[in-house]
FILUMLUM-352248 format. One line per field, with one value per residue (C-alpha): x, y negated, z negated; residue number from 0; residue in three letters. Coordinates in steps of 0.5 Angstrom, whole numbers, plus 500, padded with zeros to 3 digits. Example, Ala and Ser with C-alpha at 12.3 -4.5 7.8 and 13.67 -1.06 7.14 Angstrom:
east	c(525,527)
north	c(509,502)
up	c(484,486)
num	c(0,1)
residu	c(ALA,SER)
// end
This chain:
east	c(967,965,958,961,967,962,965,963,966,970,971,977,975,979,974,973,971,964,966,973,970,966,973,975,968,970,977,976,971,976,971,965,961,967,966,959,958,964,959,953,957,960,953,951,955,954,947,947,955,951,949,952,955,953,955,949,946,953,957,952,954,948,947,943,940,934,934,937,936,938,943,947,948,953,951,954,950,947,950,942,941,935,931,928,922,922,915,913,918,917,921,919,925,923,930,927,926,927,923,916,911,912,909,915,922,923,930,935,939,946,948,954,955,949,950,947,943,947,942,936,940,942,935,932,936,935,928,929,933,928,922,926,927,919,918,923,920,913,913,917,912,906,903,905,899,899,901,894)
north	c(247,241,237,232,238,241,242,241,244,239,238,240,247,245,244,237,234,230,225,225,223,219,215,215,211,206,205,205,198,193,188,187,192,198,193,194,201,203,199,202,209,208,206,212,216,212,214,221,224,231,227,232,227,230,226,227,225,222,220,216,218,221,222,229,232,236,233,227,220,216,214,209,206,199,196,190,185,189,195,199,204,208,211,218,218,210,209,213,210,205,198,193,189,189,191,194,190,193,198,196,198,206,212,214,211,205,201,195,191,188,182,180,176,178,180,188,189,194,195,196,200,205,205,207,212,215,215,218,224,225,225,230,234,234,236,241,244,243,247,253,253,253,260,262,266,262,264,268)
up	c(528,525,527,530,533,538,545,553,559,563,570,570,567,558,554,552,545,546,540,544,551,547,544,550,553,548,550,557,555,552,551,547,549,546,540,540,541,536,531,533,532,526,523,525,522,515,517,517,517,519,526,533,538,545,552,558,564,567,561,556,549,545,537,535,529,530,537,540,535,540,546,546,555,557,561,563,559,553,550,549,543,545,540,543,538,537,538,532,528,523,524,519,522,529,531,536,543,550,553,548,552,552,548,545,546,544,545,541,546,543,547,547,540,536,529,528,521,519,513,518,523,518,515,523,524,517,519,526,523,517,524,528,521,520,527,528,520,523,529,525,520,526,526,521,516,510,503,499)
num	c(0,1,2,3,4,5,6,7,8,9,10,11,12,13,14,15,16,17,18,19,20,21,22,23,24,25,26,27,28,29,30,31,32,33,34,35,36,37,38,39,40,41,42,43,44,45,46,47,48,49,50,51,52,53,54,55,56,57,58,59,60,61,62,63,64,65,66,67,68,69,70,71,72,73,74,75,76,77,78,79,80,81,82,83,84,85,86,87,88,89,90,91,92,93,94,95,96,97,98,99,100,101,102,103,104,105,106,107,108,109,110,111,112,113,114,115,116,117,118,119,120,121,122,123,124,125,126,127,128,129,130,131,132,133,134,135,136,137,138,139,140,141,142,143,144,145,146,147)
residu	c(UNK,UNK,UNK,UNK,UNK,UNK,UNK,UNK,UNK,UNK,UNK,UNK,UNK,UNK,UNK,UNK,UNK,UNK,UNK,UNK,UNK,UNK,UNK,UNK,UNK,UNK,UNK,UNK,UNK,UNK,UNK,UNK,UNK,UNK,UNK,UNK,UNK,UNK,UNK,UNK,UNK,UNK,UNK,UNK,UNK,UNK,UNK,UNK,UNK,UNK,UNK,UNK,UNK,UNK,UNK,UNK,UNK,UNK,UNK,UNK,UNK,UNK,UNK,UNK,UNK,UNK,UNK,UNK,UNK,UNK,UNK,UNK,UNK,UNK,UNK,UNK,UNK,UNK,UNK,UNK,UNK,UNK,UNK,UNK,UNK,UNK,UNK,UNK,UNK,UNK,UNK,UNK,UNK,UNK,UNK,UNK,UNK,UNK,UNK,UNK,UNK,UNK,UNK,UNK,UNK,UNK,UNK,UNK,UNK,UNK,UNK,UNK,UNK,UNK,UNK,UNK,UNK,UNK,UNK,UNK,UNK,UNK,UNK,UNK,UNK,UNK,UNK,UNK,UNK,UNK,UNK,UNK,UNK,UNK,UNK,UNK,UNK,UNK,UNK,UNK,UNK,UNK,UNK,UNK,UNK,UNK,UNK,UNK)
// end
């Protein structure tokens, strides 16, 4: 099974691929925000080839590795990316701009027509895999004895 090959039970009771329910949501959106989604998908992938396509909480398409990097939610005027650890994350590009006054996510509203900074999208999610990387080694290495 390949990262992006796991599979998730369907309602009928076959087992459906994420990446396929995933096809299909943007097939399903034969406008801009199937476009839209379809980028911010590919950029991802550039990203980190190694990224886990999930589908959670009624059909959002979620991008894991070490935990969920984002999510990716249409609505009918934005097409919102959000970022599980954004607030935690550098972003001298300022592409974050929705869901600013939390403590830990924060969010990219792609409106119709807009241009994506593919280079500083990239660098974001990179950023976002390499804190959930640390994260995850961080908490296997908590109480462990050190080396003498």
């Amino acid at each position: 099974m390949t990262a992006m090959d796991n599979r998730t039970s369907g309602s009928n009771g076959e087992e459906a691929s994420p990446s396929k329910l995933i096809d299909a949501k943007i097939d399903a959106l034969d406008d801009w925000r199937g476009e839209t989604l379809a980028r911010i998908r590919k950029l991802i992938r550039q990203a980190d080839p190694e990224v886990i396509e999930e589908v959670k909480w009624r059909g959002v398409p979620v991008w894991e590795h070490a935990g969920i990097i984002c999510t990716g939610e249409v609505y009918k005027a934005v097409v919102k990316t959000t970022f599980a650890k954004g607030a935690s994350l550098e972003d001298p590009s300022g592409l974050f701009n929705s869901s600013l006054e939390g403590n830990t996510r924060r969010a990219i509203d792609f409106h119709e027509g807009e241009e994506i900074d593919e280079e500083a999208f990239i660098a974001l999610i990179r950023a976002a895999v390499a804190l959930n990387t640390l994260a995850r080694t961080g908490a296997r290495s908590r109480g462990k004895p050190k080396s003498a």
